[in-house]
C-alpha positions in Angstrom: -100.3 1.8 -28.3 -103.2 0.8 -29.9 -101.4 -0.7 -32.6 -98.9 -2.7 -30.6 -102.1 -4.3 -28.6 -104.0 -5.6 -31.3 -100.9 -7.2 -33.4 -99.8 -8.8 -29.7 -103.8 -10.3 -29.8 -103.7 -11.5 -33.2 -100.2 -13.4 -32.7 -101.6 -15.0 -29.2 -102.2 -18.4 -29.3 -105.7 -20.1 -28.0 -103.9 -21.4 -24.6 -102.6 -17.2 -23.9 -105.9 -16.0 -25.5 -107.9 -18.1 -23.4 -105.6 -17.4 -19.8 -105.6 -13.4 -20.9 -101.8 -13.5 -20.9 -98.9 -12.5 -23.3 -97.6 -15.1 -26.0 -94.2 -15.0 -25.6 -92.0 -15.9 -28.9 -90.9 -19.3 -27.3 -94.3 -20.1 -25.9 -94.5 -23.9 -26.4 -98.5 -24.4 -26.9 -98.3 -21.8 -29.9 -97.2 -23.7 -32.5 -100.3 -26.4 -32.2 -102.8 -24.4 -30.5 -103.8 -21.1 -32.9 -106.0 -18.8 -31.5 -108.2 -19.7 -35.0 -109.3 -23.2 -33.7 -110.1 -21.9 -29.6 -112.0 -25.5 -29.4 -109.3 -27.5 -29.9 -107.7 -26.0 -26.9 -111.1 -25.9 -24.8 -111.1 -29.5 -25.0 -107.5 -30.4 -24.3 -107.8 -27.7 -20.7 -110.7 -29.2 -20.2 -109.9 -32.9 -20.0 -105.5 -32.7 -19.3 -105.1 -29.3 -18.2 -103.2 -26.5 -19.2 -99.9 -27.1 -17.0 -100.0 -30.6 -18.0 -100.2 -30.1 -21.6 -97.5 -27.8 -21.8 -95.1 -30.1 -19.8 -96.0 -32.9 -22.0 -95.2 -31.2 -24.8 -91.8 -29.7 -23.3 -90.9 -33.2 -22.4 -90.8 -34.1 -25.8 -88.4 -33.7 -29.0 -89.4 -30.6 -31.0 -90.8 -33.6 -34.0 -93.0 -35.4 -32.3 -94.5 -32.4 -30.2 -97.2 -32.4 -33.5 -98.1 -35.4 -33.2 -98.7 -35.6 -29.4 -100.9 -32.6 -29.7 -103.3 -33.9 -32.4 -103.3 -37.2 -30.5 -104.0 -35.2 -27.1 -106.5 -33.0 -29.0 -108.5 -36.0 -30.4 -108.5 -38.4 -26.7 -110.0 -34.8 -25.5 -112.4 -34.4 -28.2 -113.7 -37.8 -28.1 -114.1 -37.6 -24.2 -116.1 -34.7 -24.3 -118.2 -36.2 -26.7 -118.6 -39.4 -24.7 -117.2 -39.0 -20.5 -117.7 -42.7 -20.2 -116.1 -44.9 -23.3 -113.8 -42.1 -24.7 -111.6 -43.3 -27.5 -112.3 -46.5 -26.4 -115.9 -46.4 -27.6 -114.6 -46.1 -31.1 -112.1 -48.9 -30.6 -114.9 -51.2 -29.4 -116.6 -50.1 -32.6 -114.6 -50.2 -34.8 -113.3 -53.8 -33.9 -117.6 -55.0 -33.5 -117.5 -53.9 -37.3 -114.5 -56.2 -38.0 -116.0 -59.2 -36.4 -119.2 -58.7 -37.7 -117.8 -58.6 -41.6 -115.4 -61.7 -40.7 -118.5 -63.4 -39.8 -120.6 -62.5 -42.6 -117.1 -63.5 -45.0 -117.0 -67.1 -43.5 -120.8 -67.5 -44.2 -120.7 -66.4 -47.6 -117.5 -68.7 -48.1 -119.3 -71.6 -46.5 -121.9 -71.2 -48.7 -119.8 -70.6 -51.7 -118.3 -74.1 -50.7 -121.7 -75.8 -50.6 -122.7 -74.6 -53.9 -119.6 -76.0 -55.5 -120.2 -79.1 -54.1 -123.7 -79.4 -55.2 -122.3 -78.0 -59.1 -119.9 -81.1 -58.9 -122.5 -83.6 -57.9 -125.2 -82.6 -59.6 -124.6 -84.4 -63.2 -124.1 -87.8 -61.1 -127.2 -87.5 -59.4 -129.2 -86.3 -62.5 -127.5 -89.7 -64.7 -128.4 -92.0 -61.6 -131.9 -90.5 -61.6 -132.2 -91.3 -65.4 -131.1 -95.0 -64.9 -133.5 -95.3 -62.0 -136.5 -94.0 -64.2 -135.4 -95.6 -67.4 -137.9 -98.8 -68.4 -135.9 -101.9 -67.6 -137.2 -103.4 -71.3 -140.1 -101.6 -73.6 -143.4 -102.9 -73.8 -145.1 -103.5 -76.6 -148.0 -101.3 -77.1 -151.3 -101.9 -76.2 -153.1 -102.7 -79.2 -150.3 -105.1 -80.0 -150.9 -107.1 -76.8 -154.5 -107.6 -76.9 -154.1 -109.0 -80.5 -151.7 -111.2 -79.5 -153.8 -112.6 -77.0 -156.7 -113.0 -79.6 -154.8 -114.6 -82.1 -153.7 -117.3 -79.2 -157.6 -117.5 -77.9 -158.2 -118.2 -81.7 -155.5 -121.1 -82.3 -157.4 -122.7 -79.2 -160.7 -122.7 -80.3 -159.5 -123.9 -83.7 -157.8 -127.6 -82.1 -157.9 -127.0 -78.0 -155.3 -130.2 -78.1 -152.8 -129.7 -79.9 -149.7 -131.2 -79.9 -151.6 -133.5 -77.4 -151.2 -137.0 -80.1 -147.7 -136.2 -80.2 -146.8 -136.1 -76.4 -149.3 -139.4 -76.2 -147.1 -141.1 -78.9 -144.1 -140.3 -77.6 -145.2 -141.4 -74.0 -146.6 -144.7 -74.9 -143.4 -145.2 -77.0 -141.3 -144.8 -74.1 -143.7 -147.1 -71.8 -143.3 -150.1 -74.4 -139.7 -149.9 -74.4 -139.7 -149.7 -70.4 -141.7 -153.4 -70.5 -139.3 -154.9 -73.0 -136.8 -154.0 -71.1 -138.1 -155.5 -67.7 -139.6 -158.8 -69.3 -135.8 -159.4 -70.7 -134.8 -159.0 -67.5 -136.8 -161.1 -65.7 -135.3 -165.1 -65.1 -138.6 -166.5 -66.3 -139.1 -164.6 -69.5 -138.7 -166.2 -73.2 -138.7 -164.4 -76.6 -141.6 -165.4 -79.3 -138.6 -167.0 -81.3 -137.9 -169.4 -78.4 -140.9 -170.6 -77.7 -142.1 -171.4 -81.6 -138.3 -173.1 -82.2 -138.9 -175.3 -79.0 -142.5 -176.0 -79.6 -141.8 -177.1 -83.7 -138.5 -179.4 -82.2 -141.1 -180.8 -80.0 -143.3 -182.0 -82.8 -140.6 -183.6 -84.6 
């Protein structure tokens, strides 16, 4: 009797164990709920009940009875762990997560893009920056310069005017010529010539 009691117990699953009833061999909750994991049932009874469970799962085709009990176990789990969010909690999460690395990916893309553009531009800038400070024509140094100008102070002192006689030449050159040229074209005016050929006829 004994015998027969404890091999009934050890074949009941956590829904009979729990309602301190026989496991019948077609007892529908036995399959997914073992009397191993009793939490996994506490929290389905607890949040669907046990009526409804088992007419969910009758509802359903014998293959996707598994899966509706691991999803049912889960919701159940999840609401006892949080009464107000749920599975939704996780959800909301979950997609906070997503956004948050989208986010960070267009930053770190946008900045990728600005980089590349400053690679690309940089050797243009960097030549226009050496024209810019490039001397428009060397000077010569500064030793050079002052004896340049010493040599040219020297050259002074030495004849302060020259090439004066030679601009004075050339000026009163070009002042005589100017007066020949008005004299011959004045009515009154004679040549030399003329006047000794008239004055010698005259004497004759």
């Amino acid at each position: 009797m004994s015998t027969s009691a404890s091999t009934e117990a050890g074949r009941r699953c956590a829904a009979c164990k729990n309602q301190r009833r026989r496991c019948s061999q077609d007892c529908v909750l036995a399959p997914y709920f073992p009397a191993s994991d009793p939490q996994r049932y506490a929290c389905v009874q607890r949040v669907f009940g046990a009526s409804n469970v088992a007419r969910m799962l009758q509802s359903l085709p014998i293959h996707e009875r598994g899966k509706a009990a691991d999803t049912m176990a889960v919701e159940a789990q999840r609401r006892v762990q949080d009464p107000v969010y749920g599975c939704a909690g996780i959800v909301g999460r979950l997609q906070g997560e997503i956004r948050a690395v989208q986010c960070e990916l267009a930053m770190t893309q946008a900045r990728i893009a600005v980089h590349a553009a400053a690679a690309r531009a940089q050797p243009v800038e960097i030549a226009a920056a050496r024209l810019m400070n490039a001397p428009a024509q060397a000077s010569p140094p500064p030793w050079l310069q002052q004896q340049e100008h010493s040599d040219e102070q020297a050259m002074l002192m030495r004849d302060p005017f020259q090439g004066l006689d030679a601009l004075l030449a050339d000026d009163y050159r070009v002042g005589v010529n100017l007066v020949d040229d008005e004299m011959e074209q004045s009515p009154g005016w004679a040549s030399t010539e003329t006047i000794q050929y008239s004055s010698s006829k005259e004497l004759k």
